[in-house]
Residue, then its C-alpha position, 0 to 999 in steps of 0.5 A: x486506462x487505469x491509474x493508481x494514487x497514494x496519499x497520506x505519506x508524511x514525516x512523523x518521529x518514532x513511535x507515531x503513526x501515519x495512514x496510506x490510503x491508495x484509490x484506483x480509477x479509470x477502467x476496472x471490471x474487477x481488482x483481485x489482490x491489492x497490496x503494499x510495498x516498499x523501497x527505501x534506498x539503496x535497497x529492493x522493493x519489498x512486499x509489506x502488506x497484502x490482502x485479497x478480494x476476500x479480505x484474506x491479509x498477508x504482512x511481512x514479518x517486519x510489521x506484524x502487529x503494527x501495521x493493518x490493511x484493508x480494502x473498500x472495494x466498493x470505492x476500489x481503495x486500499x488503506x495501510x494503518x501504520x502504528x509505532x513507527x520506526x526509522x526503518x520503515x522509512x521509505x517510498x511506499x508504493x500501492x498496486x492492485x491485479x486489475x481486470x479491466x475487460x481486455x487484460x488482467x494486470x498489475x497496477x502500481x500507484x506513484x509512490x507515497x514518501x514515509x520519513x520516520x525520525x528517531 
């Protein structure tokens, strides 16, 4: 069984910055991409960061060059450095990693982190 868990969700004003970090555990042979999204209410979720075994980033165009993945794949970790936030980036932001654990590749999703930025 694999479990995915977020950290480091919080409230901050605009223009702060916050740091996500999200820690897979239990049986892994292999993670393949890893990644972020998002949810605020009443909307869908929405990719806001990717980033591939080889380190290969993707972001949405909301938060080019404010925010910076990364990945520890020897801790199988992944970190989300959000910088000059804003109020519409306020949402429930959860982390998945393309787990190979011997018997199936799948996608894994964290619980969820809450970000509340206040104007």
């Amino acid at each position: 069984q694999v479990q995915l868990v977020e950290s480091g969700g919080g409230l901050v004003q605009a223009g702060g910055s916050l740091r996500l970090s999200c820690r897979a555990s239990g049986t892994i042979f292999s993670i393949n991409g890893m990644g972020w999204y998002r949810q605020a209410p009443g909307e869908q979720r929405g990719l806001v960061a990717s980033i591939s075994y080889n380190n290969s980033p993707r972001y949405a165009d909301s938060v080019k060059g404010r925010f910076t993945i990364s990945r520890d794949n020897a801790k199988n970790m992944i970190y989300l450095q959000m910088n000059d936030l804003k109020p519409e980036d306020t949402a429930v932001y959860y982390c998945y990693a393309e787990i190979n654990n011997g018997w199936r590749l799948g996608t894994d999703w964290g619980q969820g982190t809450q970000v509340t930025v206040s104007s």
